[in-house]
Structures are given as structure tokens and as C-alpha cells.
SEZAFI-852829 format. One record per residue (C-alpha): residue number from 1; x, y, z. Coordinates in steps of 0.001 Angstrom, whole numbers, m for minus. Example, Ala and Ser with C-alpha at 12.3 -4.5 7.8 and 13.67 -1.06 7.14 Angstrom:
<num 1&east 12300&north m4500&up 7800> .
<num 2&east 13670&north m1060&up 7140> .
END
This chain:
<num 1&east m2214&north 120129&up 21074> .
<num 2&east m3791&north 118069&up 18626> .
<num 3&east m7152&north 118271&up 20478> .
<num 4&east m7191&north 121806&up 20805> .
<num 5&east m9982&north 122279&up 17891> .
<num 6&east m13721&north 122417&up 18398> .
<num 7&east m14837&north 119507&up 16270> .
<num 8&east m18227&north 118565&up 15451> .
<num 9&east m17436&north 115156&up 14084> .
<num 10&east m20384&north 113078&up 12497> .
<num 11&east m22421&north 115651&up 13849> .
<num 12&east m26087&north 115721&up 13891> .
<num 13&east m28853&north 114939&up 11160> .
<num 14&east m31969&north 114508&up 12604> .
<num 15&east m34337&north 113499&up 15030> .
<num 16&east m32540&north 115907&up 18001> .
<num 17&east m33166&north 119095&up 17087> .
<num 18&east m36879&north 121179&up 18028> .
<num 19&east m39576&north 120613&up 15982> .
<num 20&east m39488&north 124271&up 14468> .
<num 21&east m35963&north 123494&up 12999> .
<num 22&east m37005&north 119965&up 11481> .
<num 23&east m37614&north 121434&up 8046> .
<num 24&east m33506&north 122743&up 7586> .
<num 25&east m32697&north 119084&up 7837> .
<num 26&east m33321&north 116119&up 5690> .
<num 27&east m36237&north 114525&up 6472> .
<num 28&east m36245&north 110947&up 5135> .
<num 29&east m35746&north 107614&up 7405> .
<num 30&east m33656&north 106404&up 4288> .
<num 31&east m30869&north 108635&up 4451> .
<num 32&east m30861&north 108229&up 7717> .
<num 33&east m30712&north 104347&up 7965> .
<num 34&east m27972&north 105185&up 5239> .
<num 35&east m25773&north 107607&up 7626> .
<num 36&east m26301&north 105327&up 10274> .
<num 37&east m24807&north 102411&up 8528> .
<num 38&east m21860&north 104745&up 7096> .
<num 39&east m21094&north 105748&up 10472> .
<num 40&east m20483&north 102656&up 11508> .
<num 41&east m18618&north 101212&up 8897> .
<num 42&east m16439&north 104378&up 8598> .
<num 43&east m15265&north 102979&up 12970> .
<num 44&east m15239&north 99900&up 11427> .
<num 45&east m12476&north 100495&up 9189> .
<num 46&east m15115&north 99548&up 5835> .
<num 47&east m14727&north 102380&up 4203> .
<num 48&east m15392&north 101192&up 549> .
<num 49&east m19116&north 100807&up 2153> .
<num 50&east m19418&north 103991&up 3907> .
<num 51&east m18296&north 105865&up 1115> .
<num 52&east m21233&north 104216&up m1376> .
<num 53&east m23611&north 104733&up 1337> .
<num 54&east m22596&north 109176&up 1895> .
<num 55&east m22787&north 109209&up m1958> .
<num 56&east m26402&north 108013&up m2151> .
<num 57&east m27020&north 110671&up 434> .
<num 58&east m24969&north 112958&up m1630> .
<num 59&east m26917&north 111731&up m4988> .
<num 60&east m30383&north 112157&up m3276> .
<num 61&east m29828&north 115924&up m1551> .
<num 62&east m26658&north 117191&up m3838> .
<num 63&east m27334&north 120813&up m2304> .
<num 64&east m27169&north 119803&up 1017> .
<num 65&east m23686&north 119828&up 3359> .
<num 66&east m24662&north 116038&up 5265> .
<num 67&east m23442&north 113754&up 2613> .
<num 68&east m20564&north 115568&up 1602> .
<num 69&east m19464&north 116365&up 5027> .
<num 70&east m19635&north 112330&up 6080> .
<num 71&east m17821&north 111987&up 3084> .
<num 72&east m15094&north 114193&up 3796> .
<num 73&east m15094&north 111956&up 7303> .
<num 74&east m14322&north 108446&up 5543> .
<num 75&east m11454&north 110393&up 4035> .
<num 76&east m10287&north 111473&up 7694> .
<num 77&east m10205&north 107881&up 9192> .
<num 78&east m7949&north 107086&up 5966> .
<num 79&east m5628&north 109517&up 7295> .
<num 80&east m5893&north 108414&up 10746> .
<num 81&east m4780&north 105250&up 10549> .
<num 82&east m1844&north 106353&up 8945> .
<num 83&east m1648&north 109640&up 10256> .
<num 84&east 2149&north 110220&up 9370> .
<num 85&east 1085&north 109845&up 5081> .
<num 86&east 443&north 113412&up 3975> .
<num 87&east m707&north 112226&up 831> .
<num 88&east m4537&north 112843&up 1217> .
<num 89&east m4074&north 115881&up 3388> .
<num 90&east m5029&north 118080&up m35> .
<num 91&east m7815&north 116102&up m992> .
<num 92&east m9263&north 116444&up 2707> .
<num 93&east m9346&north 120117&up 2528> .
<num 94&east m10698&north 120357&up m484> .
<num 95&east m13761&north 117648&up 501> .
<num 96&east m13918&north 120231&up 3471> .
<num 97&east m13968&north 123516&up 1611> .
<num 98&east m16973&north 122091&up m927> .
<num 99&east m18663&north 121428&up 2933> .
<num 100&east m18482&north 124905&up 3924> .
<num 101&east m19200&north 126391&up 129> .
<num 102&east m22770&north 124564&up 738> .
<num 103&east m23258&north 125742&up 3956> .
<num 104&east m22368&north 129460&up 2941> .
<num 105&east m24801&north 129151&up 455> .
<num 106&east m27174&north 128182&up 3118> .
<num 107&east m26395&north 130973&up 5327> .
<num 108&east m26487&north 133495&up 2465> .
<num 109&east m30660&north 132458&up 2312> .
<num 110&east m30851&north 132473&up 6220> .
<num 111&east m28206&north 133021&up 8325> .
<num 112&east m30022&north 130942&up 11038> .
<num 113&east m30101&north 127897&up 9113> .
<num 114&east m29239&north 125081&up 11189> .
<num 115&east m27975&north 122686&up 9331> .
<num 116&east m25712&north 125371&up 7586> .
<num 117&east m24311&north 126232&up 11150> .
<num 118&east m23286&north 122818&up 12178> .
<num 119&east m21515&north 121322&up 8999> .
<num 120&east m19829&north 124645&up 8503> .
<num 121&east m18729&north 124672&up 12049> .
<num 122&east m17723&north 120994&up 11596> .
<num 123&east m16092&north 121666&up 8689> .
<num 124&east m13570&north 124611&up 9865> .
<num 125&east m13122&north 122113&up 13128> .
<num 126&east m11445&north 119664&up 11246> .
<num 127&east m9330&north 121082&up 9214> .
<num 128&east m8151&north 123162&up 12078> .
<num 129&east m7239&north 119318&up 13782> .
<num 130&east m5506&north 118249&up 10571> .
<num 131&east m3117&north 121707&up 10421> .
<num 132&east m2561&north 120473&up 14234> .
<num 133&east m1517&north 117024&up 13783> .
<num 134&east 990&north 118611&up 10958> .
<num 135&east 2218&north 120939&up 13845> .
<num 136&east 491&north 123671&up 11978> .
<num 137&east m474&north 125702&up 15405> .
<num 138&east m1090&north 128992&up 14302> .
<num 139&east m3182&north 127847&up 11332> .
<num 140&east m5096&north 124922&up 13552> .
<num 141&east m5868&north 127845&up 16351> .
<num 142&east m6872&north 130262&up 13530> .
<num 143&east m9295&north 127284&up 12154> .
<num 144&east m10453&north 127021&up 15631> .
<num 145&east m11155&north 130962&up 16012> .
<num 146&east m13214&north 131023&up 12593> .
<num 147&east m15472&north 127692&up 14162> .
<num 148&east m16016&north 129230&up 17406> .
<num 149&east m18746&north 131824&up 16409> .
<num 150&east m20448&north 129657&up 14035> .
<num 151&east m20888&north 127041&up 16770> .
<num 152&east m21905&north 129424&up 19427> .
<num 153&east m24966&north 130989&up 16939> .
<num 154&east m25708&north 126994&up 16422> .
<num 155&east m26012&north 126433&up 20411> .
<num 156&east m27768&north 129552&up 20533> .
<num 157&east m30474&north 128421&up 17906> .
<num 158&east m30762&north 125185&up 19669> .
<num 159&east m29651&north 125253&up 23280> .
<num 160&east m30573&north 121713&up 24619> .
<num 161&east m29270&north 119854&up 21178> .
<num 162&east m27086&north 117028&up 22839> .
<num 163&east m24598&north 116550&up 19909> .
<num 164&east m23990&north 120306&up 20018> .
<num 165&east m22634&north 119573&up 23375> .
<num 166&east m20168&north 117591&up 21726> .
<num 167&east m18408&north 120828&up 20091> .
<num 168&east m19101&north 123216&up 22751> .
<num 169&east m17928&north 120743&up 25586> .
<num 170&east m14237&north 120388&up 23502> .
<num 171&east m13971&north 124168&up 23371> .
<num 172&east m14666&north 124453&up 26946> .
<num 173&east m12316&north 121853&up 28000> .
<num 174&east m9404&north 122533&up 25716> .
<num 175&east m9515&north 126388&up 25831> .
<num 176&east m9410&north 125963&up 29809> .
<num 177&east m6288&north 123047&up 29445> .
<num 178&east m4481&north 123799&up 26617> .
<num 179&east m3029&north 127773&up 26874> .
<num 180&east m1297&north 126638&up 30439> .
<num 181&east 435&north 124048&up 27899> .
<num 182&east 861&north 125745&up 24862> .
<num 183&east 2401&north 129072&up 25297> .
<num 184&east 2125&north 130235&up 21650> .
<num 185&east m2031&north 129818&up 22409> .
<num 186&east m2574&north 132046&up 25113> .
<num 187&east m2296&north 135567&up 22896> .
<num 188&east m5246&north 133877&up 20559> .
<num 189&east m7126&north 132778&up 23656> .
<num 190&east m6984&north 136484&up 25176> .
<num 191&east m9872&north 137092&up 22596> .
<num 192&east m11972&north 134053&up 22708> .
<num 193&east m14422&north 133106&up 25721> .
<num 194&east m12717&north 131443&up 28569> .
<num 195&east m13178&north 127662&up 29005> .
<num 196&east m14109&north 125393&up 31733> .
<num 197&east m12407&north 122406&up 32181> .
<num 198&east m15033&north 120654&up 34283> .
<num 199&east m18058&north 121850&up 32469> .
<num 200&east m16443&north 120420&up 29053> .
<num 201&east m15980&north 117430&up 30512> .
<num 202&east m19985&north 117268&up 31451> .
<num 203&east m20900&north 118825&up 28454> .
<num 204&east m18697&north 115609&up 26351> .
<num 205&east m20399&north 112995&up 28455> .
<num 206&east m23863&north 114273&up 27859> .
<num 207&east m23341&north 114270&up 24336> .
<num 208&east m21686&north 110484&up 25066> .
<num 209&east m24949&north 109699&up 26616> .
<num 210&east m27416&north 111558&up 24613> .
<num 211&east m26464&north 112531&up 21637> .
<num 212&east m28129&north 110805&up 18098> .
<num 213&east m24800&north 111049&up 15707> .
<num 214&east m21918&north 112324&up 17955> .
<num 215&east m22132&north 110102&up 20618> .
<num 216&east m19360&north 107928&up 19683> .
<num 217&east m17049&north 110425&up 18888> .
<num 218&east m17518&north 112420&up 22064> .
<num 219&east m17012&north 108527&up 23422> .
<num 220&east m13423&north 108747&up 21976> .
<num 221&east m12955&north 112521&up 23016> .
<num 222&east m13056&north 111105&up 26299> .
<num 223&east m11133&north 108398&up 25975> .
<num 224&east m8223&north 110688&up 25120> .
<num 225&east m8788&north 113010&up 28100> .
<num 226&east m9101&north 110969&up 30450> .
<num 227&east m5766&north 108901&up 28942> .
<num 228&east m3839&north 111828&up 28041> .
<num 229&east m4318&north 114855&up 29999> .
<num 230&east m6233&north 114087&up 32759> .
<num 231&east m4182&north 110332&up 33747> .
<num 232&east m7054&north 108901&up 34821> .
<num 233&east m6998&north 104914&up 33017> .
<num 234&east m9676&north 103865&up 34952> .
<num 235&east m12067&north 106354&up 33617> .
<num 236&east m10478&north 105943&up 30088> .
<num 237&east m10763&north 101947&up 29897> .
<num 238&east m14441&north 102709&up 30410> .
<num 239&east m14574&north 104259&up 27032> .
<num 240&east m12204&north 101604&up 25375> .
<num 241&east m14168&north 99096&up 26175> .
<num 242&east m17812&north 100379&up 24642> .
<num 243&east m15793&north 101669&up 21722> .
<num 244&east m14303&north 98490&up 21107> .
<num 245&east m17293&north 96682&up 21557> .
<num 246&east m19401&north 98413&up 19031> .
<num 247&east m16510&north 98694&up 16954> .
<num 248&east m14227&north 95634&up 16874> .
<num 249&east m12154&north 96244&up 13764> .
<num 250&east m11107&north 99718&up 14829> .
<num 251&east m7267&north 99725&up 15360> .
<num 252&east m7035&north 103569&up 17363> .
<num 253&east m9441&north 102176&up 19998> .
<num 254&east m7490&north 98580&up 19952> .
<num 255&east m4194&north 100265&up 20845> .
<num 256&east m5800&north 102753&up 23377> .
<num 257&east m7103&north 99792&up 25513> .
<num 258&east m3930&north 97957&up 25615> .
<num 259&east m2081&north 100976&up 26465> .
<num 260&east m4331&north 101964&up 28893> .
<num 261&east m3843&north 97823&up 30702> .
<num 262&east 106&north 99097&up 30383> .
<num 263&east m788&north 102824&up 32826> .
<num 264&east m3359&north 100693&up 34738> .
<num 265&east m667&north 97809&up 35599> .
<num 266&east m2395&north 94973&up 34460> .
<num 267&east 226&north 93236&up 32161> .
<num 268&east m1614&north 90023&up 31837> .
<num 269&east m4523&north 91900&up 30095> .
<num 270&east m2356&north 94059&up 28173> .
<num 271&east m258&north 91532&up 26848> .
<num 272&east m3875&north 89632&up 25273> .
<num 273&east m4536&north 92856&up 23726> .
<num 274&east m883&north 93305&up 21994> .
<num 275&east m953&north 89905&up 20877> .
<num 276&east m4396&north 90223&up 18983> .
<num 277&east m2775&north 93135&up 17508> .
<num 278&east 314&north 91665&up 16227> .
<num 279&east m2254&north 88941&up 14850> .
<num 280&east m3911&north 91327&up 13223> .
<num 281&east m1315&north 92909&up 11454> .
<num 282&east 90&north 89540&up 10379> .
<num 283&east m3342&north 89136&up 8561> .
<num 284&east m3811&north 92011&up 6982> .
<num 285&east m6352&north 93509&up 8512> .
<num 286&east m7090&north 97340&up 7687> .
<num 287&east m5064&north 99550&up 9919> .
<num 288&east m2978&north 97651&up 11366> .
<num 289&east 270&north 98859&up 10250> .
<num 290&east 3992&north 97845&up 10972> .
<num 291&east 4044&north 100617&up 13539> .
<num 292&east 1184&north 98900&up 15552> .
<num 293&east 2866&north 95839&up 15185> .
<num 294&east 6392&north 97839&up 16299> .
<num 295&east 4774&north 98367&up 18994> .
<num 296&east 3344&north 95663&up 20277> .
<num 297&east 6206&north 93816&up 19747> .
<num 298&east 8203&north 96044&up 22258> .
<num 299&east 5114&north 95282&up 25064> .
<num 300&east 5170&north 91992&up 24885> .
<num 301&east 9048&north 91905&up 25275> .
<num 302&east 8624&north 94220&up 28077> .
<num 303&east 5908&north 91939&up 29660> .
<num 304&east 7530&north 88614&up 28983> .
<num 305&east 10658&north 90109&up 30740> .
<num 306&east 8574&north 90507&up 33767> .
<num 307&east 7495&north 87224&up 34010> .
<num 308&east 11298&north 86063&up 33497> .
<num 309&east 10401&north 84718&up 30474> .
<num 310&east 13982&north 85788&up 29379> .
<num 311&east 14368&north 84314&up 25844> .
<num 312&east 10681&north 85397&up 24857> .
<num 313&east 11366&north 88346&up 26025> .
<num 314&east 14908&north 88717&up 23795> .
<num 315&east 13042&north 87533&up 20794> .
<num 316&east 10362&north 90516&up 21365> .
<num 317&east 12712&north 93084&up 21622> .
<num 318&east 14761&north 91982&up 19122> .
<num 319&east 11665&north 92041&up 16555> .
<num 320&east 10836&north 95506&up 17706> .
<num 321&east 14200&north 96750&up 16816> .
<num 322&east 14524&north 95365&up 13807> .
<num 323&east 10835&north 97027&up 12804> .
<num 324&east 12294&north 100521&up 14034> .
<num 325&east 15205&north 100199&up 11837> .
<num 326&east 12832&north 99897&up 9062> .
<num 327&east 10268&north 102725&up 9947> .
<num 328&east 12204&north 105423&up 11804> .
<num 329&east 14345&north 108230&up 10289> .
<num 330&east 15795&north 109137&up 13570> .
<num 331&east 15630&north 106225&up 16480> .
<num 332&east 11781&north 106615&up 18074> .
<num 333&east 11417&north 106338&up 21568> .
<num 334&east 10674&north 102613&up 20228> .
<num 335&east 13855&north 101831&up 19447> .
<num 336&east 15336&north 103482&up 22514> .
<num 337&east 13309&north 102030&up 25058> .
<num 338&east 13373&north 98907&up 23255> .
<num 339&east 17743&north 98518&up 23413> .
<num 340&east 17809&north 99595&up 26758> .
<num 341&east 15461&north 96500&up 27883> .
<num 342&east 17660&north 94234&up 25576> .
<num 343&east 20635&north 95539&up 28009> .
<num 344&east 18261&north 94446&up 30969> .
<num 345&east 17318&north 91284&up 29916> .
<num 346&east 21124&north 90556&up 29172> .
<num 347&east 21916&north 91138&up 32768> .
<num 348&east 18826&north 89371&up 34004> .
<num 349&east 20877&north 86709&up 32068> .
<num 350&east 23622&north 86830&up 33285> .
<num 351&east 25172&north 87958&up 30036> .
<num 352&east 26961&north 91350&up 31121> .
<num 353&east 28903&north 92204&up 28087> .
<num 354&east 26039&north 91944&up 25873> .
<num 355&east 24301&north 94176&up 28251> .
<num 356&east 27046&north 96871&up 28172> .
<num 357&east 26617&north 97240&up 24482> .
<num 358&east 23087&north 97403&up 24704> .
<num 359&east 23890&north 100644&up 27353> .
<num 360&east 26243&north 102206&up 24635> .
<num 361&east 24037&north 101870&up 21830> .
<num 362&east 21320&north 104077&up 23884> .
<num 363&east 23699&north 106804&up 24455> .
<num 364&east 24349&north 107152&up 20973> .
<num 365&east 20714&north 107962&up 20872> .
<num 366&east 18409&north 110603&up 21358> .
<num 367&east 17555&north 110545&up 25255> .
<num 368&east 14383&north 109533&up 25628> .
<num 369&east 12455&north 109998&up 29183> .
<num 370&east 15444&north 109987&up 31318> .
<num 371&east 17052&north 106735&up 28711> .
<num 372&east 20651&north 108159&up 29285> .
<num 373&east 20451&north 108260&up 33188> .
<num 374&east 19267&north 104975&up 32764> .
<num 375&east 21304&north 103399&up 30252> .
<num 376&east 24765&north 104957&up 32229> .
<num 377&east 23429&north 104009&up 35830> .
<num 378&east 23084&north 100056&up 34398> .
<num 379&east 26128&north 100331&up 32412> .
<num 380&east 28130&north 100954&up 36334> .
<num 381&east 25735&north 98772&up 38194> .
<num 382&east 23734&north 95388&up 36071> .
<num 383&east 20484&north 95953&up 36214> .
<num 384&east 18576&north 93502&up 38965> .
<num 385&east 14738&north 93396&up 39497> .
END
């Protein structure tokens, strides 16, 4: 649900658009040497330096959207990374509202204006995919409804634009996958142009390929399709692996390629990539929470317990635990998953009363992908690789 949105992020600024629209956008290799280098510190998790670099944009062309609009994307990434802190969610839309108050004023002049089009589009987009990742639906599909036409006149203005293909290649995919999903969508979607689910998926990896600004975001778009909806890890890995090339320090792309080691059932690999995390963490670096750190804990349990590393394994899990009694309000599938190995590696150990206990404490929680059938089927029989 949370990608249901069309979202233009760090969408274009120059250099891709026709000649005859050159003039709606700033023309000076400065600024864009200056978004180039916020763009990548904003994936980079250095957002002290992308937010001096939008803000010399923002000082040099105060009446245009750019600036404030990459702005308003440093401030997203904050959330990101700790997307469960509602704190900034206020600020956000209001960064986003002063985005689409420039644009308007744009439009009012010439409603063909380009540059007006996109950020404003843009704009709407992500505050529809914040009211989603609150759960918001009816106010994230009503964000995406108001973005729709204002990207559709932009791909109309300039057809063969490849970071436009970025927005219109998420609309086409999600409004095709998402109402078969998502029940309360499909009465919004009865009034909105169909999608296509393999013509968005075209339309994402041209603008992957082509595109000037959203190339790496369409990068990630796919990285999440092909992870989450359409379980393909091979295909998804390919992303993980540019994104976390180019962009080392980011933590979302970190986790995605371990877990997509764990769905392509290479444990060895997965396992290197969990422990960097957890090292990471340990250090301090920016984004790494105790969540990531949760988690990785409960992989490399999981993985050590594979290799019969038993006590390793224990250790893991234990750690895990302990982290989810810390962070979770009601047990996470975390904590769960993470008892009911304990009561596996018990057994693996020979240790069946332990084991049992383990069992019970899972069916005093929430079941969690079949836990309970689980947790009572070991609880008659010990568990045996």
C-alpha cells in the first residue's frame, strides 16, 4: 500500500527536457553541480551537507520550487530511517505545501510551465506516500488523485522526458497491482485511467537507465517491486547491489540486500551483510537504529543455527529478544519468530524442557505466519532438522 502514490522523487532539473522548455528551468551548471552533490549526500545519509547545498539553491532562485522541493526531500530520508517517529511528519507537509504554493504561482502565469508541473506533481506524490505509511489510505489515494492530472499535462508537454517516466511508470504499475489488493482502492480507481503492470515496470527501468535526477530513485522503486510484490530476488539484488555501491552509508538499501540473500537462500552472504549491520549500529553510524540491529541479531541466530553452531546461535536469539522487549509495544513478529527458534535450538540441544517453554511463550503471543501451528506441533514432537 505504501507504494501506491505516483512520486516524482528528486525529479528533474535540467539538461532532459526539449530545448523549447529550457528557459522554465534553472539554467546554471552551479546549481546543478550543487543538486547533484545534495542528491547524493541526502542517499548517503549526510544530510547536514545536503541541506546547505538545497539552501544555496534556495538562496540563489528563492521563487523557484527546485530548492525547496530537494529540501523538503532531506527532511523525508530523516523520516525514513526512522519511519515509526511522527515527529517531523508536520514539518514535512508544510516544506511540501510552500513546494506546491510556488508552483501554483507558476501555473497561475502559464499553466504549461514545466517546472511548475513536475514539483507540484512531486509534491502532492509525497505527501500522499507519507498519509500511506501512517495508514492514512483514503487521504494517500486522494493525494494520489490530485497528482495524477498534473503529471499527465507534464508527460503531455514533454513526452520522451525519461525522469517523467519515473512517475508515470509507478502509476501504471501500482494502479494495475494495488486495487486487486486493496479493496477500499478500487471505488477511487473506477475514475482514474487504468494501469499496466508491465508497461510500469518498462517505463521505471527506462527512467533507471535514462533518466538525469530520478534514476536512482526509480533504482529503488524497483528494488521494492521486484522484492515485494513481484518475489523475484534475483531481479531485486540487481538493484541492491548498484544502490549500495553508489551509496554505501545508506541503511534501507543495506537491509534490502541482506534480506533479499535470506529469499534468495544464500545464508553465507546474508549473514556478512547482517553482521556489517550490527557493526554499524554498534558505531553509531546514521540510521542504523536498534531495530536494524533487532534484526540482524535474529538472522544471524537463525543462520548460525543452521550451521549447528548451537551456542552462537542461543546467544543471537537471545540478544534479539532482549532488543524486542525494549522496542515493541505488542511482541513483533521479531520477538515471535525469534522464541520459537530459541525452542528449536533447545531441542537441537538436546535440552527439551527449555524448549517446551520456549513453545508456550509463543502461544501467549500474537500468531505470527502460522507461529502457533508451529510452536504446538514442536511442543508434541522436538523439533529435528
Amino acid at each position: 500500500m505504501k507504494y501506491v502514490l505516483p512520486i516524482l522523487a528528486f525529479l528533474l532539473f535540467v539538461g532532459t527536457t526539449p530545448d523549447r522548455l529550457s528557459a522554465q528551468w534553472i539554467d546554471d551548471p552551479a546549481m546543478t553541480t550543487l543538486i547533484d552533490a545534495g542528491i547524493r549526500d541526502t542517499y548517503n545519509m549526510k544530510f547536514e551537507d545536503a541541506d546547505r547545498a538545497f539552501r544555496k539553491v534556495v538562496a540563489a532562485y528563492p521563487d523557484h520550487p527546485a530548492g525547496h522541493f530537494f529540501l523538503a526531500m532531506v527532511e523525508w530520508w530523516r523520516i525514513l530511517i526512522e519511519i515509526d517517529d511522527e515527529s517531523r511528519d508536520s514539518r514535512f507537509h508544510d516544506m511540501l505545501d510552500d513546494v506546491i504554493d510556488l508552483c501554483d504561482d507558476r501555473l497561475d502565469r502559464n499553466e504549461r510551465d514545466i517546472a511548475g508541473l513536475f514539483f507540484k506533481g512531486g509534491a502532492i506524490g509525497f505527501q500522499g506516500r507519507l498519509h500511506a505509511n501512517r495508514k492514512s489510505w483514503i487521504n494517500a489515494a486522494t493525494r494520489g488523485k490530485e497528482a495524477l492530472p498534473v503529471v499527465m499535462d507534464a508527460a503531455e508537454i514533454a513526452p520522451d522526458n525519461a525522469d517523467l517516466a519515473f512517475g508515470t511508470g509507478i502509476y501504471d504499475y501500482y494502479a494495475a497491482v494495488l486495487p486487486d489488493r486493496y479493496s477500499v482502492l478500487k471505488p477511487l480507481m473506477m475514475f482514474l485511467p487504468e494501469g499496466d503492470r508491465a508497461r510500469g515496470i518498462r517505463e521505471l527501468k527506462h527512467a533507471a537507465e535514462h533518466a538525469r535526477f530520478a534514476n536512482w530513485e526509480a533504482m529503488y522503486f524497483l528494488l521494492q517491486v521486484y522484492y515485494g510484490m513481484e518475489n523475484k530476488p534475483s531481479a531485486a539484488l540487481t538493484y541492491a547491489r548498484k544502490l549500495m555501491e553508489e551509496f554505501p552509508d545508506n541503511p534501507v538499501f543495506h537491509r534490502y540486500m541482506g534480506r533479499t540473500y535470506i529469499k534468495l537462500g544464500n545464508w553465507e552472504r546474508a549473514a556478512s551483510v547482517f553482521a556489517e549491520i550490527r557493526s554499524r549500529v554498534q558505531k553509531g553510524k546514521r540510521g542504523y537504529s536498534a531495530k536494524m540491529e533487532r534484526e540482524a541479531l535474529y538472522y544471524l541466530g537463525y543462520n548460525a543455527m543452521l550451521r549447528k553452531e548451537f551456542g552462537t546461535a542461543m546467544k543471537h536469539l537471545v540478544e534479539s529478544d532482549r532488543l524486542s522487549r525494549t522496542l515493541d509495544d505488542e511482541p513483533s513478529g521479531f520477538m515471535v519468530m525469534g522464541n520459537l527458534r530459541m525452542g528449536m535450538v533447545h531441542d537441537l540441544m538436546g535440552q527439551r524442557q527449555y524448549a517446551v517453554k520456549q513453545y508456550d511463550k509463543v502461544l501467549r503471543m500474537p500468531d505470527f505466519r502460522g507461529s502457533h501451528d508451529l510452536a504446538q506441533r514442536y511442543r508434541k514432537s522436538p523439533y529435528a532438522r
